[in-house]
N, C-alpha and C positions, 0 to 999 in steps of 0.2 A: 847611663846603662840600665835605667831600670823598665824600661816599657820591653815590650816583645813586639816584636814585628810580623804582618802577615802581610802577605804579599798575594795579590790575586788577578787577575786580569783586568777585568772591566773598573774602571772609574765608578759605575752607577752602584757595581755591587761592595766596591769597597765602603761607600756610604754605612749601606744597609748593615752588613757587618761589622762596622765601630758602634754602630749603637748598641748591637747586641753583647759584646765584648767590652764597654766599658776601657775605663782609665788608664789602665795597667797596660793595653793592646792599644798600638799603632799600627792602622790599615793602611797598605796605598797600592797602587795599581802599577802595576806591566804597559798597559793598555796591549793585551796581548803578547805577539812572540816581539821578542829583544835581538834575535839575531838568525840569519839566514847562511844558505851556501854563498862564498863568493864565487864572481864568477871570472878568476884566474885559475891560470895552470891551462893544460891541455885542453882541446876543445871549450877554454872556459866555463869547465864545466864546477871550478872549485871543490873536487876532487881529485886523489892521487891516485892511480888506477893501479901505477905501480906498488905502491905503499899497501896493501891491502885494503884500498879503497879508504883512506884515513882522509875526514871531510876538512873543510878551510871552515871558518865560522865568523862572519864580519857583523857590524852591528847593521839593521835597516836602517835605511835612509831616514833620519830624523828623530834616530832613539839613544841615538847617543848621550844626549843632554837626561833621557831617561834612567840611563845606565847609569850616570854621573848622580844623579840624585838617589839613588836607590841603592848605592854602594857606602851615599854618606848615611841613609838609615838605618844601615847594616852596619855602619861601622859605629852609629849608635846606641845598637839594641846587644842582647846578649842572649836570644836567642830567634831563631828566624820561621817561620812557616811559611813555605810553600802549598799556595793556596788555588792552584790554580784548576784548570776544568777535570772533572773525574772520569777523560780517558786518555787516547793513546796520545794524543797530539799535547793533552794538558799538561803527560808526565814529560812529556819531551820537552814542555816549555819550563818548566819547575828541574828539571835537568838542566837546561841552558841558562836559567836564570843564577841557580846554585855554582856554575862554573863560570860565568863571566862575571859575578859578582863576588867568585874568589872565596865564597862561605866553605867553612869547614866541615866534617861531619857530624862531630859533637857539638854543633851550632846551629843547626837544623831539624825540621822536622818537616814531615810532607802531612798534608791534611786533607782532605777529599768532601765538600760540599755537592752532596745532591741533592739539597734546597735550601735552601735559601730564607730558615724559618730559626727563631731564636733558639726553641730548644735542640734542633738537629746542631747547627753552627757549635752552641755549646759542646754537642757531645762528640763533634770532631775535632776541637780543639783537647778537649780532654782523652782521646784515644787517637792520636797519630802515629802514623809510619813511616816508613822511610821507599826513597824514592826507587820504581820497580825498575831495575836496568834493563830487563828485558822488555817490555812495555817501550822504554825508549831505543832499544835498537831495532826492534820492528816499527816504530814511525821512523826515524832514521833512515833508514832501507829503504821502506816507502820513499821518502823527500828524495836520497839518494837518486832510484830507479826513474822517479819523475822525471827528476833533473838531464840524467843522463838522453832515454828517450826524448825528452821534451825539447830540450837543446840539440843534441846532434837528426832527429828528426825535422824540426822546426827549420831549421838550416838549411837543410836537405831539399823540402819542397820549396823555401822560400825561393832559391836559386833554380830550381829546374821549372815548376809551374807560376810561381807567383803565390802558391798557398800562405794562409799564415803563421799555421801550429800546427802540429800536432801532439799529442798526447798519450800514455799508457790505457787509458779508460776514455778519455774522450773520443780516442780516435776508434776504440770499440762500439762505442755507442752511436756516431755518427755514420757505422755501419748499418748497424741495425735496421736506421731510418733509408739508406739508402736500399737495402736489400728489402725491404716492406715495399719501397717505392717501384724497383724491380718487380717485386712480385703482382702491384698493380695495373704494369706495363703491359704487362704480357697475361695475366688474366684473361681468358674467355667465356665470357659469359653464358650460362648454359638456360634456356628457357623453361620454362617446369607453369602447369596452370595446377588454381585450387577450385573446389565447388564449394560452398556455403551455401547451408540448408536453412532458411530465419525461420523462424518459428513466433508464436507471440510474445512469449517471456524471454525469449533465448536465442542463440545462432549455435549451428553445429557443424563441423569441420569432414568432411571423408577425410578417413587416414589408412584404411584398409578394404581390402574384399576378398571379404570370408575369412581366413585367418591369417592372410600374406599382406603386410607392405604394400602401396599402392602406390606408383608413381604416375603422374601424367604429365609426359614430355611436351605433349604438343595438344593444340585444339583439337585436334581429331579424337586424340585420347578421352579430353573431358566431353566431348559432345558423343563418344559410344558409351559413358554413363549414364549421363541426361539421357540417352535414348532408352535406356534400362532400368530408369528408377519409374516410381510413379510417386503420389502427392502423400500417399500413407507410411509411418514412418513406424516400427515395433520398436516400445524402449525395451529392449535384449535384458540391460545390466544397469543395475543402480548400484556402487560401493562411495559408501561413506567410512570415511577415516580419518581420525581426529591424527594433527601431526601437532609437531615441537618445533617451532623455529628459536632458531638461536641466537643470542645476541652474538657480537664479535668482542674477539681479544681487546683488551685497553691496548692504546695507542704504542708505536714504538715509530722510532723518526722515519721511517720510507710508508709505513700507515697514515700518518699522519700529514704529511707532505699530499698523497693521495687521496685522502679524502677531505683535507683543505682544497684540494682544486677542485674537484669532484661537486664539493658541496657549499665553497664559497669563493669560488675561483679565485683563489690566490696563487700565484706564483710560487714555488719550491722555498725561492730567496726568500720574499714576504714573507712567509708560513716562520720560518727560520728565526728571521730577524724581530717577527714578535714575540715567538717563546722564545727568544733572551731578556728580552723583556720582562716578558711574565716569571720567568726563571729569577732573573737578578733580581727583583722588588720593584713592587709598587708601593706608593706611598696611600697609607689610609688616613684616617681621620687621628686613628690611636697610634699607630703603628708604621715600618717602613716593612714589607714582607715580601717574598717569593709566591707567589700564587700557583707555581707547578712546580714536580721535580725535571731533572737538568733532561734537556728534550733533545741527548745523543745518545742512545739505546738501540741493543736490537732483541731488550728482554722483554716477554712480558707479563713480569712476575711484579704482584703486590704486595707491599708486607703487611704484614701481623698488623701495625702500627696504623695501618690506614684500611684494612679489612675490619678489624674489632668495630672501631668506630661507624665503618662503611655500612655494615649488619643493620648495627642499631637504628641507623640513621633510615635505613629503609625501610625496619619494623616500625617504630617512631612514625612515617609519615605516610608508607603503603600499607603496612600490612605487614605481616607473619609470610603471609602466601606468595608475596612479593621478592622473598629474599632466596637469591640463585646460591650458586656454587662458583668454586675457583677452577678455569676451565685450564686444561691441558696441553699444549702444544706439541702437533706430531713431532716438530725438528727438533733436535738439541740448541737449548739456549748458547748462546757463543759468549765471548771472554766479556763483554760488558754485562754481564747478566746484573751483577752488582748494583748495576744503576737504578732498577726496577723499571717497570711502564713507565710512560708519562702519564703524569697524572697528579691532581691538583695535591696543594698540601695539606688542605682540611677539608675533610666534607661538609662542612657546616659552613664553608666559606662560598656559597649557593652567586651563580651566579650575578644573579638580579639585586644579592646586599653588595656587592662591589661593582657594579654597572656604572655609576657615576663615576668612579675615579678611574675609569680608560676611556680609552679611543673606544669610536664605533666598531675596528680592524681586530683591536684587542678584546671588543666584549664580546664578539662572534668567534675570535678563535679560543676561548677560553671556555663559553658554552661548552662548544662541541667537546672541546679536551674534559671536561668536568661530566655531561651531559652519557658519552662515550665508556668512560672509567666508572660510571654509578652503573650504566646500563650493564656493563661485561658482570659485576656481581649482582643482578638481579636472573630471576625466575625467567623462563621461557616462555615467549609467549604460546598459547594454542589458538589452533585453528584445527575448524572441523572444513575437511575438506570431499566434495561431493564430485565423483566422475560419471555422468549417465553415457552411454552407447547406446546408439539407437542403428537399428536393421532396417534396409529396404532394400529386396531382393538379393542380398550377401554383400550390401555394400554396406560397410560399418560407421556412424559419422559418431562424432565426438563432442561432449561440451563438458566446462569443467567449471564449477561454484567452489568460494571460498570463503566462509564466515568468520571471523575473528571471533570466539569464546571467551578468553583471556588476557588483554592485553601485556602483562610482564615486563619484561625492560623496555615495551614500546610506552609506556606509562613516559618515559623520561626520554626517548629516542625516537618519538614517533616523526619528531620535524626532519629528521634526519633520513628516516629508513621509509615510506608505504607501507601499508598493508589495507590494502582497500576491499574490503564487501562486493561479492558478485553472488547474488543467491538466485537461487535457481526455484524452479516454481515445486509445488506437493506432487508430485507423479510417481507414480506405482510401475512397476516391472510388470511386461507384456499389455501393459495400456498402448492404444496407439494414437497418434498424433500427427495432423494434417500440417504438409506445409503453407506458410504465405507464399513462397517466393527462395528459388534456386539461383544462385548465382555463381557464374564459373569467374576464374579470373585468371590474367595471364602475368607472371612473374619472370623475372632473369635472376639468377646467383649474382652475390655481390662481391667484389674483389675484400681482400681484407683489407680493413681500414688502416690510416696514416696512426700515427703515433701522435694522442696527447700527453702532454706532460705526464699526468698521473700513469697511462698506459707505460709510458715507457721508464720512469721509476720504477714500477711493479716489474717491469720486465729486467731491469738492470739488478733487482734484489732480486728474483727468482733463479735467475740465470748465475748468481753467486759473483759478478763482478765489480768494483768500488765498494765504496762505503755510504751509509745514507747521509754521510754528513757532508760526503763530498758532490751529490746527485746534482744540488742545484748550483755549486761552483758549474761543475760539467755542463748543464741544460745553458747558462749563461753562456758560458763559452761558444758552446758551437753557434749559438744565436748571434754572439761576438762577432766571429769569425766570418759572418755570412757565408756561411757553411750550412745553414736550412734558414727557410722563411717559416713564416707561422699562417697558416690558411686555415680558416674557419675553427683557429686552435687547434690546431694539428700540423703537424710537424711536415715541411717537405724539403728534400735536397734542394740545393740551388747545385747549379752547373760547376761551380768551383768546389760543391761539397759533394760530389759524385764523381771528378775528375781528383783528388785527395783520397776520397778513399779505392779507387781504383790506380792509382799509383802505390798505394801503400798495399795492398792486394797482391801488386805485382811481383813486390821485391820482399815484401813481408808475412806472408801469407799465413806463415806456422806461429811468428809472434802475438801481430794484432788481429786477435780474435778471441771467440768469448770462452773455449776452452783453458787455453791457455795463459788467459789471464785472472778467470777465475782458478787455475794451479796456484798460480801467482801468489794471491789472494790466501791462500791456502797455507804456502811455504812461510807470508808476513805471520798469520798466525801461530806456526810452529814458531816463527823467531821468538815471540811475546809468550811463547807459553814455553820458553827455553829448551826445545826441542832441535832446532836446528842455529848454526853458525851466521851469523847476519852477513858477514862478508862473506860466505864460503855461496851464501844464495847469490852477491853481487855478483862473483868472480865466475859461477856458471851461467848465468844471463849473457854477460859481456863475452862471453867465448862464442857465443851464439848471434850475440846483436851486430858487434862490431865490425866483423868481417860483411855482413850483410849490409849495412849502412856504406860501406867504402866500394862494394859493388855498384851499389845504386848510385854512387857519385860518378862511377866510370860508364854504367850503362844505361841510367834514367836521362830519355831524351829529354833535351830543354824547350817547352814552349815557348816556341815564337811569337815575339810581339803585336799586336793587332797592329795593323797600317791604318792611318784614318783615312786615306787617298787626296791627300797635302804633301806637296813636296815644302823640303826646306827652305827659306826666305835665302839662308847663307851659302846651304853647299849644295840645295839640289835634290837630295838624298830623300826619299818617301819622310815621314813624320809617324810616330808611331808612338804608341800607348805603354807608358811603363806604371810598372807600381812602386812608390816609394815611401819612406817612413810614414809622412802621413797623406797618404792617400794614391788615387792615381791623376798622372800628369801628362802631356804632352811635348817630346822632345822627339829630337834628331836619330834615325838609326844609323848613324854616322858613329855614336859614340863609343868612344873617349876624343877620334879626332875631332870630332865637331859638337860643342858642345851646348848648343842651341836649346831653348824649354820655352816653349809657346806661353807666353801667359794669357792665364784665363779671366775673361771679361765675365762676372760673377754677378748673377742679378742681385740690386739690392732693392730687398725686401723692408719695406719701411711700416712699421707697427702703430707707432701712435709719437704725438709729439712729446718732445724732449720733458718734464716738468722742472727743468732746470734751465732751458736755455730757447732759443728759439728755432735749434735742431728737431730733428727726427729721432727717434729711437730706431733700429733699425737691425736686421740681424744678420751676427757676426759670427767670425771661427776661430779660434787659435791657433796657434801652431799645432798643437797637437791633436786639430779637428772637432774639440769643443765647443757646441753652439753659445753663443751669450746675447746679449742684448745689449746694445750702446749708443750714446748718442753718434752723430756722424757728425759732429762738429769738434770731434776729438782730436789733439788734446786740447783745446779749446776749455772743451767742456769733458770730465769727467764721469758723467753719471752712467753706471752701468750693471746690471740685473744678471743673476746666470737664469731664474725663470722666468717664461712668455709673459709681457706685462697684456695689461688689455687697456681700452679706454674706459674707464673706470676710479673714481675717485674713491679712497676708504673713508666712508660716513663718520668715523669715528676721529681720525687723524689729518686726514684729506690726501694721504701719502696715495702713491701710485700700487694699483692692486694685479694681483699678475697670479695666473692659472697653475693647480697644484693636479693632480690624480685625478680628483674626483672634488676638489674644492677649489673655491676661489678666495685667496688668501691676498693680506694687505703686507708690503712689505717692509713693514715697518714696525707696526705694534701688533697684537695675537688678536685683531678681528679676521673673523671667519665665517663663509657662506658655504650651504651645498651648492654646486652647479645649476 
């Protein structure tokens, strides 16, 4: 009974923390949540709807042997900390974990890492709290709501179209892109021509005549210009003004999600799945350390603790002149504020002295996270910016120079941001100046664009809907579902994800959409800031949802099954296209009496030969629609790969080498090639 126990999520980051902790402290891990809704009782929703909504709580498939170990370390130690992520989801896991592990009050303590650095770790185990009940009834709620929509929704289209989910937030978002797609549809493109006046240093734009707005609809328009200028051009107005460009706020997770794809096209998921990484510790040559703070935030506040240092650090190696301010946010920070930015744990921890011990994935997204948070506390840059207007005959034309003065936080962000040099020649006001060459041109307006990822995170965080932690669950999903394709990285419906959200439109119109479920959004907040009743929000939804969901079973028509124009071998009966667990299939529209299923003569695709046997390698599916790679003299022969082998031997091993993202990987030992 004499060690203390902390208890934390991740396996990697429990490492990191027994070093820091010492003897006396026994770390071990969750590996995440321990326990979920079942899904008995009504609707199988593992809820009691009657009971004021009082949830079931089963252990996840495969964590029971966790549970079992984790209960004999507890029955070990003699005191416990709850260690898990510092927000809604974390306290609700450090909640679940303290109740199926049966710990007492006076036997616990809750503890909050927002990095993952020996002296923070220290001073959260020497200043712990106890666990926020409200924080866990508002994720509660949440899981609750999901559940309920997400099941009796999901059920709903499975049976009437064949869809495959729906969603509280995904099935808002998968609006979005359809109602964009709509508005692409029916866009009409409207003609509009420009003139360009070149000149020998410069080009100049007509934007007005005489002091009105100018439009030209049509070629007729720009050629009763042209008929009216001549080659002599009077510079009217030269203003020069130096301006202030501003760096941006340090990162918070739906920024940083954005401008990882923006700027290194990563995926939501990726972006994610490295700052946990970077989050938990990496290992250095002295040390096992957290390289950022915990990267679920929607604050973007720095502290004392890493400004002081931030200061010096930019006097020390820019300058005095170089060093910005602490910038302001128009919104109110929201209940994670606690967490601060993301942003790294030392400034002195630059990214280029830790470049060797990551990934290429992790050194570029840790730049930009490092790169991003020096830039937000540095000086502004200036630029002197020059506007000339030039007259011929009342027609005003325009050009616009822009010199960079000051570089400031482009010193440290310039890879990230432009600011490119356009100077303009020495000319004086009422000098006049000969064209080379007028050129009209003709233009159409352009529909608004599809939805890229980053666009539509920004738009799911502006619009006040989900959470950023949850943006690339969602973005996965609906891409899951084949519910949008992805075209030129942009988002478009597919016919089953435009047919989905137009059924759900029909019978739900006041539920799923972005008002009201940004309310929603709103109400979880009152529950976690103990303003509102957590059940008393379920039991007003459900007055609302319910009866609409039981309509829709009685008046949403069922799509009828595709015919392939095959009759039945048995009874005759057309042959027709169903969807089932995994996948779709051809059978009898006979059924239940006849229950006939064409089987499918499946090309097989053969890769390279067996290195085991005198088979093929060849690619396979599983039941559950998993691609893998096997020989085809099975079971015979066993050898079998889940990634694409290629014909290729590992120079190092001789093993079989087989295609990874972006690398070509042996699999066997850790050699490694780029593509």
């Amino acid at each position: 009974m004499s060690k203390h126990l902390v208890i934390v999520e991740s396996p990697s980051k429990s490492k990191t923390i027994e070093k820091y902790l010492g003897s006396d402290y026994k770390v071990v891990s969750s590996k995440g949540h321990i326990r979920d809704l079942a899904t008995s009782g009504k609707f199988g929703l593992g809820v009691d709807i009657e009971d004021g909504f009082k949830p079931t709580y089963i252990p996840i498939k495969g964590k029971s042997k966790v549970i079992t170990e984790l209960k004999k370390d507890v029955k070990d130690s003699d005191l416990v900390y709850l260690a898990s992520d510092p927000d809604r989801e974390g306290e609700a896991i450090a909640w679940h974990l303290k109740d199926a592990l049966g710990i007492k009050d006076e036997n616990y303590k809750r503890v909050l890492f927002n990095e993952i650095t020996h002296d923070k770790v220290i001073s959260a185990i020497n200043n712990p709290t106890i666990i926020d009940d409200n924080l866990v009834r508002s994720q509660e709620t949440r899981r609750i709501l999901d559940r309920i929509i997400g099941f009796r929704l999901s059920k709903l289209l499975q049976s009437k179209i064949g869809a495959k989910s729906a969603g509280r937030v995904q099935s808002v978002a998968l609006k979005l892109i359809v109602d964009r797609e709509r508005e692409i549809e029916s866009f009409n493109p409207e003609e509009y021509w420009t003139i360009t006046s070149k000149f020998k240093e410069f080009e100049a734009n007509l934007f007005k005549y005489k002091e009105d707005d100018i439009e030209l609809k049509s070629e007729t328009d720009a050629d009763k210009v042209l008929d009216n200028i001549d080659d002599e051009y009077n510079i009217e107005s030269i203003e020069k003004k130096a301006k202030n460009k501003k760096s941006k706020f340090p990162f918070i997770t739906s920024t940083l999600q954005q401008e990882a794809s923006t700027k290194l096209g990563f995926p939501a998921r990726k972006t994610m799945s490295i700052a946990q990484k970077l989050y938990e510790g990496i290992d250095l040559d002295s040390e096992t350390v957290g390289l950022i703070t915990y990267m679920r935030t929607d604050s973007i506040r720095l502290s004392d603790d890493f400004t002081k240092p931030a200061y010096k650090y930019i006097t020390d190696n820019y300058g005095k002149e170089y060093v910005g301010y602490i910038k302001k946010s128009k919104k109110n920070d929201n209940v994670q504020d606690a967490h601060e930015a993301i942003r790294p744990t030392s400034v002195l921890r630059e990214p280029i002295k830790v470049k060797k011990y990551l990934s290429d994935d992790e050194f570029k997204l840790y730049s930009l996270i490092y790169k991003r948070t020096l830039a937000s506390l540095m000086a502004d840059a200036k630029v002197d910016q020059t506007v000339i207007v030039l007259n011929n005959n009342d027609y005003k034309f325009k050009t616009t120079g822009q010199v960079l003065i000051f570089d400031g936080y482009l010193k440290v962000y310039k890879d990230y941001e432009s600011s490119e040099d356009k100077i303009l020649p020495d000319i004086k006001e009422n000098e006049c100046l000969k064209t080379n060459d007028v050129l009209k041109e003709q233009h159409f307006t352009k529909p608004p664009a599809r939805y890229t990822e980053a666009k539509l995170i920004k738009e799911l965080e502006e619009l006040g809907i989900g959470r950023p932690s949850t943006y690339a669950t969602i973005i996965d999903t609906i891409k899951q579902r084949n519910y949008v394709e992805v075209v030129e990285k942009k988002f478009k419906p597919t016919e089953i994800g435009i047919e989905t959200t137009d059924k759900l439109q029909e019978f739900f119109s006041d539920l799923i959409n972005v008002e009201y479920t940004r309310n929603m959004e709103e109400e979880l907040d009152d529950v976690a800031d103990g303003k509102l009743i957590w059940n008393k929000v379920l039991e007003e939804f459900y007055k609302l949802f319910e009866p609409r969901v039981k309509n829709a079973f009685d008046e949403m028509e069922k799509k009828a099954p595709v015919e392939t124009g095959e009759n039945c071998p048995e009874c005759g009966n057309p042959l027709v296209i169903r969807k089932g667990k995994y996948g779709e299939f051809t059978a009898c529209s006979n059924y239940p009496e006849c229950k006939y299923i064409k089987k499918e003569q499946k090309e097989i695709k053969e890769i390279i030969d067996c290195p085991e046997c005198s088979g093929k390698i060849v690619e396979k599916t599983t039941r559950k629609g998993k691609v893998f790679y096997g020989c085809n003299n099975y079971p015979k022969c066993k050898f079998a790969l889940w990634d694409k082998p290629i014909d290729e031997k590992c120079p190092e091993c001789g093993k079989v080498m087989i295609e990874k993202k972006d690398k070509i990987k042996c699999s066997e030992c850790n050699y490694e090639k780029d593509k």
